[in-house]
N, C-alpha and C positions, 0 to 999 in steps of 0.2 A: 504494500500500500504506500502511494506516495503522498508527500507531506502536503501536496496542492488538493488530492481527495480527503484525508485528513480535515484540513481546513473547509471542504465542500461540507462534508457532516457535521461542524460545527456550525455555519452557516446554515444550513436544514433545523438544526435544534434552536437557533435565536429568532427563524423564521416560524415554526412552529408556534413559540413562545407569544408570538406579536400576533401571529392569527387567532389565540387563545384569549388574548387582549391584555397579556402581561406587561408591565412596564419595567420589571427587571425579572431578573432569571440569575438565582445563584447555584452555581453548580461545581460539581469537585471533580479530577482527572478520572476517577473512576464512572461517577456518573456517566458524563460522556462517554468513556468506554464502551457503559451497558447502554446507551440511547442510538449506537454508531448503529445506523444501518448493514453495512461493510465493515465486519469485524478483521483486524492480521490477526497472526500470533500473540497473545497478552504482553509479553515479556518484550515486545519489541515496540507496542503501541502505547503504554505510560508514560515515557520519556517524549513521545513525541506528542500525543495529546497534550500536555503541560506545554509542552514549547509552542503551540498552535494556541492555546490557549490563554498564554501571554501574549502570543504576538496579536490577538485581538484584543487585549486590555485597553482602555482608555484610563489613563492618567487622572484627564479631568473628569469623568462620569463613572468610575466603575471601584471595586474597594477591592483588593485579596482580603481576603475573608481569615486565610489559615497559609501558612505554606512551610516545609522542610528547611534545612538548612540546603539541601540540593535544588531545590524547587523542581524536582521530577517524583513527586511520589502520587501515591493513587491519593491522597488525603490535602491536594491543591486544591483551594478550594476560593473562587471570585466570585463577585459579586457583579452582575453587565446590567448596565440600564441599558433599557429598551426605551425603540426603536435603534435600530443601529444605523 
């Protein structure tokens, strides 16, 4: 799985979120995991969900909620206002 489909399934779950008429959506590297339509391997998909997961953080709109000293663990956990 590559990190551009990755990021497509995260996309799909903020889209969801907004169709549901949520205005934020807090969610942890596991979550996502279990929400990915297009599951890889576990062991190889934690590291990169967290890392797609930051890379959609906003600064100014969005809170970590919880995070590792590595910030790849399944227990990452943000906060994304919606609309994105």
């Amino acid at each position: 799985m590559t990190f551009e489909q990755v990021e497509d399934e995260l996309k799909r779950i903020f889209n969801k979120a907004i169709q549901a008429g949520k205005t934020e959506l807090v969610l942890t590297s596991k979550d996502f995991f279990e929400q990915m339509e297009i599951k890889p391997a576990y062991k190889h998909c934690i590291p990169m969900c967290c890392k797609v997961m930051m890379d959609n953080f906003r600064e100014e709109t969005d809170e970590v909620l919880y995070h590792t000293k590595s910030w790849q663990s399944s227990t990452l956990k943000i906060k994304y206002n919606l609309p994105r």
